[in-house]
C-alpha positions in Angstrom: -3.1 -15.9 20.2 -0.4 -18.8 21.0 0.5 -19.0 24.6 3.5 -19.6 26.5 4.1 -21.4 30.1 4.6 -18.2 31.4 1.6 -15.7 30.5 4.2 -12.7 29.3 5.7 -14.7 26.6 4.0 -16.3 23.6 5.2 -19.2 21.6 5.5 -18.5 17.6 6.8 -20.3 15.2 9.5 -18.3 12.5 10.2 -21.4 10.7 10.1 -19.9 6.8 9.4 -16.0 7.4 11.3 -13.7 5.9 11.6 -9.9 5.9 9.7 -8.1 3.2 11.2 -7.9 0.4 10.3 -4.6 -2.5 7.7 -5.6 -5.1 8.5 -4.8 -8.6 8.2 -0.9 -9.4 7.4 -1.9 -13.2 4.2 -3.8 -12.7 1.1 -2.9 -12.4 -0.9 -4.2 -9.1 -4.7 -5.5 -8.5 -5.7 -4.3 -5.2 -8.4 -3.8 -3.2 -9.8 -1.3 -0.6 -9.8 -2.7 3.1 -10.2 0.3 5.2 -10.7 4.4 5.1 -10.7 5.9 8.6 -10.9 9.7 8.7 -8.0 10.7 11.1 -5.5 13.7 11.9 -1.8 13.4 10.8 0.5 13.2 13.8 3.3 15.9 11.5 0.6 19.0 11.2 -2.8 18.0 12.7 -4.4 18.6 9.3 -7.6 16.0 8.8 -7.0 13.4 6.3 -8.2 10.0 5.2 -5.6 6.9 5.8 -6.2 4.1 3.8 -5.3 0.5 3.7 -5.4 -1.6 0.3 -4.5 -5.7 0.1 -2.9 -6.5 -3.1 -4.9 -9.2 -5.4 -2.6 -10.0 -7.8 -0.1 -10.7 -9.4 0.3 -13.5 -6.6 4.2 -13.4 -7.0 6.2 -10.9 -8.6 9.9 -10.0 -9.5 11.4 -9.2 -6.5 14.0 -5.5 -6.6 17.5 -5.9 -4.5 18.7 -4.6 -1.5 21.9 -4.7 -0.1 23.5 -3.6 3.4 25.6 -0.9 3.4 27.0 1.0 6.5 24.3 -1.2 8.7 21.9 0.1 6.5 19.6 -1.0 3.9 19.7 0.2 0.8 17.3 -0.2 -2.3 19.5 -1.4 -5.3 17.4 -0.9 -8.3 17.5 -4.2 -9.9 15.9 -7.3 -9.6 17.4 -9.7 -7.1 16.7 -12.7 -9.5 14.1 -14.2 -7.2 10.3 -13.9 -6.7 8.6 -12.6 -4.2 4.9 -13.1 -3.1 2.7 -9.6 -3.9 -0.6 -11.0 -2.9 -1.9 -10.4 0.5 0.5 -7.5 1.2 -0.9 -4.6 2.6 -0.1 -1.3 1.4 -1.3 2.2 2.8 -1.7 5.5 1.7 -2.5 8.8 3.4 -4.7 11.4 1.7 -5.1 15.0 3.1 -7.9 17.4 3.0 -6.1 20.2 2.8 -7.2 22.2 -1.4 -3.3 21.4 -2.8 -3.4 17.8 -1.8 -6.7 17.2 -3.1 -5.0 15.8 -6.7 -4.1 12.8 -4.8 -7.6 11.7 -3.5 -8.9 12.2 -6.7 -6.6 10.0 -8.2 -7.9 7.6 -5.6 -11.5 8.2 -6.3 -11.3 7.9 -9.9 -9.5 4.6 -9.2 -12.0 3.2 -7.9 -15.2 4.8 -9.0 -14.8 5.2 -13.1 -16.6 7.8 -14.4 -17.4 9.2 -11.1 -18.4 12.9 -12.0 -15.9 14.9 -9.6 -17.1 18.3 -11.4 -18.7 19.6 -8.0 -18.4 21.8 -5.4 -20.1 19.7 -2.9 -18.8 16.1 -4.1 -20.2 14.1 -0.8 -16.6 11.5 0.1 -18.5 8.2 2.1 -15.9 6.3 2.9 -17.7 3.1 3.0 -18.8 3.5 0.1 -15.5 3.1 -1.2 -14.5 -0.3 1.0 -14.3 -3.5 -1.0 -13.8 -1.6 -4.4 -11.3 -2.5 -6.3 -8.1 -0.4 -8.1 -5.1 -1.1 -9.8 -2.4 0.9 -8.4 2.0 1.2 -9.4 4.5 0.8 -6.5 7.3 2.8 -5.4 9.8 1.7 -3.1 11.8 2.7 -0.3 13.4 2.7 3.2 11.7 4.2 6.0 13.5 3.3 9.6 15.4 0.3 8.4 12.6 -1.7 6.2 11.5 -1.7 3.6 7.9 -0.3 2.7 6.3 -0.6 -1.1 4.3 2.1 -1.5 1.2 3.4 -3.8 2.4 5.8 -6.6 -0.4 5.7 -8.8 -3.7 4.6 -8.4 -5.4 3.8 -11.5 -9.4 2.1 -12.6 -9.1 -2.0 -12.0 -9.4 -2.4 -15.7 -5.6 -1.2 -15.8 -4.5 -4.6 -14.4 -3.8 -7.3 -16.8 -3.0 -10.7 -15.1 
């Protein structure tokens, strides 16, 4: 970590960052599985799986507008006639336990693992088994306290990316 002369401050250089900016919702995104921790939600203490994907390609994409509105930003639904880059961003994705919101983690499953047979009553989910596997996935964005977050609509098998 950079250092400063005084040890509670630390010397980084901004030069070139900007804000994230929201991915295009009409492509279709390589990604790949960093991290599944089994945890408990912080809304309803129900046990769930949170996950964290990196995007593999497209590298850049079309990036959607925004504009400020009332101190606020909003999501504008059209392109803002620039790229953006889509590699390397993280996204994340919760997925409860709980029977009605077992849909979800299938999805996610049969992302990852085609032709994974999930006609069982005792299906056995190792989450390392799952880390480094790849998906293809479709974004959706939004605001969520002031930024903007892309996050995973669909999760789909790898083979559903075409560079």
């Amino acid at each position: 970590m950079p250092k400063g002369a005084n040890p509670n401050e630390v010397v980084l250089d901004f030069t070139g960052v900007k804000p994230f900016e929201p991915l295009d919702e009409k492509a279709t995104y390589l990604i790949g599985v960093d991290s599944l921790a089994n945890v408990t939600s912080a809304e309803n203490k129900e046990p769930m799986v949170k996950a964290v994907f990196s995007i593999k390609g497209p590298a850049e994409v079309q990036a959607m507008g925004t504009k400020e509105e009332d101190g606020e930003v909003k999501l504008t639904g059209e392109y803002a006639g620039h790229t953006t880059r889509a590699a390397g961003r993280k996204l994340f994705r919760n997925y409860l336990y709980k029977p009605e919101a077992l849909p979800f983690l299938y999805e996610f499953i049969r992302g990852v693992e085609p032709g994974v047979d999930l006609n069982t009553k005792t299906f056995k989910f190792n989450l390392a088994k799952y880390i480094g596997l790849e998906a293809a996935c479709r974004i959706k964005n939004r605001v969520y306290n002031g930024q903007v977050q892309s996050d995973i609509a669909r999760i789909l098998p790898a083979s559903a990316y075409k560079e």
